[in-house]
N, C-alpha and C positions, 0 to 999 in steps of 0.2 A: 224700504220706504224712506222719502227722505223727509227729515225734521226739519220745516221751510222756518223755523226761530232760530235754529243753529244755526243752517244757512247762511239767511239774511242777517244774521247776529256775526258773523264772521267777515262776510262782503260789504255790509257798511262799515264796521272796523277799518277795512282795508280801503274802503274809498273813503272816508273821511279825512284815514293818515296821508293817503297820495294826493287829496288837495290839498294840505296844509304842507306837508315837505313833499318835494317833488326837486327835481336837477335844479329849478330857474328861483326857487323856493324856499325858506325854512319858515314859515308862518310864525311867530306866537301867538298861543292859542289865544292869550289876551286881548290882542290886535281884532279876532274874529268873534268873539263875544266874552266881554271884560267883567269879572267876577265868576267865570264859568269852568279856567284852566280845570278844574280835578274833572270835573265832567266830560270834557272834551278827552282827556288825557283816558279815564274809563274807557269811552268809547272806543278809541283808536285801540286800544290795549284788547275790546272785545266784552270784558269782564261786566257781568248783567248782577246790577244793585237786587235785591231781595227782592223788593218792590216789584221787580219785574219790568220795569219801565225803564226799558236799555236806553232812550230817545228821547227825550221831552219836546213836546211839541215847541216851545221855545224856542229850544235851539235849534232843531230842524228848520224854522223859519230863517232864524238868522242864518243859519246856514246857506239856506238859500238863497234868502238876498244878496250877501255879501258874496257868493260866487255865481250869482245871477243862473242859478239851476233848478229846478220845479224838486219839489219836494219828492214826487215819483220818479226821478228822474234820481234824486240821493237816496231814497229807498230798494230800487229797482236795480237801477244801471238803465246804460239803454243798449239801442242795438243787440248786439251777440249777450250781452249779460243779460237784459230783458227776457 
């Protein structure tokens, strides 16, 4: 069975890093929501705070605005990931 917090806990890691560096790229995290670098940097890295709350809604917004992407869209994937 698969454990869809792993998962998804793995796959936004990995999509969050390749929006932020990618070949045309090296984002600082600062640039994308300023006072947030450790959190940002968690995320990318995968690594889930006690709390439990891999994401803050916070910055999933900013996230999304700043790379004009729907929130299900940085949770999800689309097409083939979906």
């Amino acid at each position: 069975m698969i454990d869809l917090q792993e998962y998804l806990t793995h796959t936004i890691a990995s999509r969050f890093r390749d929006l932020r560096k990618n070949e045309h790229s090296n984002l600082p995290p600062d640039l994308i929501a300023n006072g947030q670098k450790a959190a940002i940097l968690r995320i990318e890295k995968g690594e889930v705070p006690q709390s439990g709350n891999f994401i803050s809604d916070t910055l999933l917004d900013t996230y999304s605005n700043y790379f004009s992407l729907s929130k299900t869209s940085l949770i999800f994937g689309e097409g083939i990931d979906l």
